[in-house]
N, C-alpha and C positions, 0 to 999 in steps of 0.2 A: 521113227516118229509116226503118231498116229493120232493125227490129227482130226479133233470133233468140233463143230461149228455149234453152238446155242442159241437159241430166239427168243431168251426169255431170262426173267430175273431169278429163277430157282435153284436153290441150292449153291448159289455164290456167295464165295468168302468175304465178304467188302474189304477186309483187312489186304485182303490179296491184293484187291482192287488198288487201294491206298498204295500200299507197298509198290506196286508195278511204277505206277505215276511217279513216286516219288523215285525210283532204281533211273528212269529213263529222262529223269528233270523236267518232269509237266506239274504242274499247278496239280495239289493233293490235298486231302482234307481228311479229316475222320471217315473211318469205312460207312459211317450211317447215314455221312452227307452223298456219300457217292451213290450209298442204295436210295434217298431218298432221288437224286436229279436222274439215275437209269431207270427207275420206276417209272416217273413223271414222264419221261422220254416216250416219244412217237416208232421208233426203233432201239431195238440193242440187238447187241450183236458179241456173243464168246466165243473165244477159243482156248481152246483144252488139247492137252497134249496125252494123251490117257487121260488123268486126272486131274493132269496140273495145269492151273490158269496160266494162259501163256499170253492175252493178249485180248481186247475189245475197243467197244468202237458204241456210239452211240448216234441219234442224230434226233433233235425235235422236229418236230412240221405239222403243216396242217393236213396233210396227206393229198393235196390237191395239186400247188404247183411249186410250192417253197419248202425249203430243208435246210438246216445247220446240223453239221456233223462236228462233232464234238469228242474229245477224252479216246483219240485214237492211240494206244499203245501196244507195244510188243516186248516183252521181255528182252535183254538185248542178247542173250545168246541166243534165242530165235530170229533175229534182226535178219533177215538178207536171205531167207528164203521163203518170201511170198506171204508173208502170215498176215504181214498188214494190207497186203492188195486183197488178199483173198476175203479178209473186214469188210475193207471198201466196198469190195464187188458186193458181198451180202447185202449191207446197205443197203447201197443204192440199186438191187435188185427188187426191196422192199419198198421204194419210193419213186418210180421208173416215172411217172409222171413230173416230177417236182424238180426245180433248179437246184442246186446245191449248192453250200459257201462251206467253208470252216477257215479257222486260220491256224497256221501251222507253226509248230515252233521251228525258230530260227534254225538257220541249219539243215530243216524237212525238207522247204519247197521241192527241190529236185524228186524226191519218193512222190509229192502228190501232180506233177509235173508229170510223171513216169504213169500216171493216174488218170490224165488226160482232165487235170483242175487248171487253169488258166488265171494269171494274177490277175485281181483285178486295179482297173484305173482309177476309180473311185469308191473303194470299200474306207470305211470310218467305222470305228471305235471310240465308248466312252467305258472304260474301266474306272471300277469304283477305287483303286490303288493306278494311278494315272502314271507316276514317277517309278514307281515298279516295274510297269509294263515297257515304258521306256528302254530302263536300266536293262530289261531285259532282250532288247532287242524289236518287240514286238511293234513300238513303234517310233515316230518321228519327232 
């Protein structure tokens, strides 16, 4: 395994993009929607295995003291050894100032727990599919 970290949107497949999300059961959309929201994005963050997209991670902010990290995935036969902390860490090496939130699909917590993310007591959500989000877990 040889692993290469990217800081930038060049040369990525969106389709790949798409496909990972959709392998790993995160919310996925057309490859153009994912390069338009990584674009727009304050950080991104790949990983590459030689060549092959193995995993990314995103986060908007205003680069001062807040951040949402966002569309963290890892292919799953790369799962369990380090590729999504090693994400994170990129990250949030790139926003060392800024708090950080994301929410994580059901099932994560423990990986962003292992992360040193802490639940919080008062986090709220308004999803535009409200009864979806439910269904899936994500909320109350």
């Amino acid at each position: 395994m040889n692993i290469k970290i990217q800081y930038n949107c060049l040369d990525i497949n969106w389709n790949d993009v798409s496909n990972i999300l959709k392998e790993v059961g995160m919310a996925y959309f057309e490859g153009k929607i994912h390069k338009k929201a990584f674009e727009n994005s304050h950080t991104v963050v790949f990983a590459f295995d030689h060549d092959k997209l193995i995993g990314f991670g995103r986060a908007i902010s205003d680069g001062v003291y807040q951040a949402a990290i966002y569309d963290v995935a890892v292919l799953t036969e790369y799962q369990g050894k380090k590729i999504g902390a090693s994400i994170i860490d990129s990250i949030l090496k790139l926003i060392p100032t800024c708090n950080a939130i994301l929410y994580a699909s059901p099932g994560k917590e423990i990986f962003y727990e292992k992360q040193n993310f802490k639940k919080m007591k008062t986090g709220m959500a308004l999803f535009i599919n409200s009864e979806k989000m439910k269904m899936k877990g994500f909320t109350e």
